[in-house]
C-alpha atoms as a printed R data frame, in Angstrom:
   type eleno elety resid chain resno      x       y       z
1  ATOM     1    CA   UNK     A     1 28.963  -8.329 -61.698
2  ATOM     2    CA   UNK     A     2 27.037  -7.020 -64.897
3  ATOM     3    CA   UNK     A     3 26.142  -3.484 -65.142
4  ATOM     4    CA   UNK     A     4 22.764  -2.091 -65.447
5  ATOM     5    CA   UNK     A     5 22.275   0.676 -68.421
6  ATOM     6    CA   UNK     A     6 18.541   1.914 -69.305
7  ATOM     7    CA   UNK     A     7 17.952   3.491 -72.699
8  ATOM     8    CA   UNK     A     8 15.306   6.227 -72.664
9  ATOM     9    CA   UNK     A     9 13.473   6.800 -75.586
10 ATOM    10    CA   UNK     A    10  9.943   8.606 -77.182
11 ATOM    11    CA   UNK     A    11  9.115  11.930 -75.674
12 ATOM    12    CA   UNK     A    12  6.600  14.616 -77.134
13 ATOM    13    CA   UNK     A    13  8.957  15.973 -79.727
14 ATOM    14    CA   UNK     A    14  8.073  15.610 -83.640
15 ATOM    15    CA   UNK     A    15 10.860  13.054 -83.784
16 ATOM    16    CA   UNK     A    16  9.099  10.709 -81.508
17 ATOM    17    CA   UNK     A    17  9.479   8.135 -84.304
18 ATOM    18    CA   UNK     A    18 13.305   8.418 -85.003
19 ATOM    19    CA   UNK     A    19 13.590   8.042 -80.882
20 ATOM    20    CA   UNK     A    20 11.747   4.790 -81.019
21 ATOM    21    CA   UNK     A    21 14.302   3.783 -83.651
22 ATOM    22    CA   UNK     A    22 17.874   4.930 -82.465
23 ATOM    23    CA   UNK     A    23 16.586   3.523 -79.099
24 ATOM    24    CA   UNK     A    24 16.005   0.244 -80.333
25 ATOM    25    CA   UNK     A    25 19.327   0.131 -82.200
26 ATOM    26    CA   UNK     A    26 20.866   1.149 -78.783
27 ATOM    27    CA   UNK     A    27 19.129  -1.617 -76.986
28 ATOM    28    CA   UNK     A    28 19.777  -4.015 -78.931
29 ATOM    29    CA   UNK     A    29 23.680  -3.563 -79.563
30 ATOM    30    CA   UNK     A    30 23.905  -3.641 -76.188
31 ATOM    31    CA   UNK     A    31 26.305  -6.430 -74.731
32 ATOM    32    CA   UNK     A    32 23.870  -8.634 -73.303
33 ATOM    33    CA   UNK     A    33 27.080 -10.473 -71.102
34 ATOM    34    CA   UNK     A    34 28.124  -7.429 -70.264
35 ATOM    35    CA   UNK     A    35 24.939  -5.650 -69.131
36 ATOM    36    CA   UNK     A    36 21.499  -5.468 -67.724
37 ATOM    37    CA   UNK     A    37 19.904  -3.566 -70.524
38 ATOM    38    CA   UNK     A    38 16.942  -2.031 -69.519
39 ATOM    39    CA   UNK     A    39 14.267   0.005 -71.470
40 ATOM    40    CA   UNK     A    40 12.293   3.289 -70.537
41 ATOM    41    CA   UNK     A    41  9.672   5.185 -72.439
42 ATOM    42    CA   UNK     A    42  8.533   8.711 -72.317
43 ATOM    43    CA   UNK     A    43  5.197   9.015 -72.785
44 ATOM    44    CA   UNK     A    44  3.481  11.978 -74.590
45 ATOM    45    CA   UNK     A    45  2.668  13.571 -71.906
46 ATOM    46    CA   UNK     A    46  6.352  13.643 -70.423
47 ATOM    47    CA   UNK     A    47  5.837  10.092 -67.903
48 ATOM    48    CA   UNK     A    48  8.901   7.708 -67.816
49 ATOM    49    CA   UNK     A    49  7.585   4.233 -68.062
């Protein structure tokens, strides 16, 4: 049985940009046959998508 992990990234902060990248980098060292990666973004305004 795999394990599901979301990464949450984006948000309203200045460093919106460096979010998108760390949470990419998370994402995609992820252990695919280990987990159910899942990905979530935070808008602007502060919705989780």
């Amino acid at each position: 049985m795999k394990t599901r992990i979301g990464v949450i990234f984006g948000g309203a902060s200045r460093e919106r940009e460096i979010s998108f990248a760390g949470g990419r980098t998370v994402y995609d060292n992820l252990d695919k046959a280990l987990l159910i990666r899942c990905r979530y973004l935070l808008t602007v305004s502060g919705i989780l998508s």
